[in-house]
Structure formats: structure tokens, C-alpha cells
C-alpha positions in Angstrom: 0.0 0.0 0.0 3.0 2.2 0.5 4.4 1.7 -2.8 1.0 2.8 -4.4 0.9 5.8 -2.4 4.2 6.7 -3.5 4.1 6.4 -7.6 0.7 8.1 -7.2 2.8 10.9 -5.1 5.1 11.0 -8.0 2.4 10.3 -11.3 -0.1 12.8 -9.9 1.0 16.1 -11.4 1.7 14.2 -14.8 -1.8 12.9 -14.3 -3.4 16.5 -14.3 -1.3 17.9 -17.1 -2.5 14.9 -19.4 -6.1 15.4 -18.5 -5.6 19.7 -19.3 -3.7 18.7 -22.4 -5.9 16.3 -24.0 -9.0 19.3 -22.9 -7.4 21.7 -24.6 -6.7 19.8 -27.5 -10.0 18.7 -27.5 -11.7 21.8 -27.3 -9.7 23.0 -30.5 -10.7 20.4 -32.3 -14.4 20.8 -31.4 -13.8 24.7 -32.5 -12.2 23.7 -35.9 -14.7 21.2 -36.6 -18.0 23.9 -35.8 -16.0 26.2 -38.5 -15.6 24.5 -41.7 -17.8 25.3 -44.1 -20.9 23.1 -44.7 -20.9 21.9 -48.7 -24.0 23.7 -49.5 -23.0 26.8 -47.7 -20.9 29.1 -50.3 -24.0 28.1 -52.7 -26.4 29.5 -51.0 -25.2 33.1 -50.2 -25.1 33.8 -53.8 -28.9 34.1 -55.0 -28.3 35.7 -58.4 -26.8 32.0 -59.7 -29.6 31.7 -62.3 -28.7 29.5 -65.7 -30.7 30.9 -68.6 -31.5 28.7 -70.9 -32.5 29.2 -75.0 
């Protein structure tokens, strides 16, 4: 039980930066993945894209 205590003395601050690091990277992904642009979306915001045809 002592040895346990011990390597979680030593593991615990490695511990917390892995759990910040992987938030952090998974809150930029989340943020890149809300910001590309949807297919459909550049088609849209042009309305004058009429095709005449004779």
C-alpha cells in the first residue's frame, strides 16, 4: 500500500497535465470542426446564380 501511495505521489502532477492537455486539444478540435464550411454553404449566399436557358 506504501508503494502505491508513493508512484501516485510522483504520477499525480503528470496525471493532471494529461487530462488539461488532452481538454485543450479537444476543445480545438471541437472549435475547428464547428468552423468548416458546410458543402451547401458558399451556394447558398449567392442568390443571383440563375442559368438561362435558350
Amino acid at each position: 500500500m506504501d508503494t502505491l501511495n508513493d508512484t501516485w505521489t510522483v504520477m499525480k502532477p503528470f496525471v493532471h497535465f494529461s487530462y488539461k492537455a488532452l481538454k485543450v486539444i479537444a476543445h480545438a478540435l471541437i472549435f475547428i470542426v464547428k468552423h468548416i464550411p458546410k458543402p451547401g454553404e458558399h451556394k447558398a449566399k449567392d442568390k443571383n446564380n440563375k442559368v438561362i436557358k435558350i
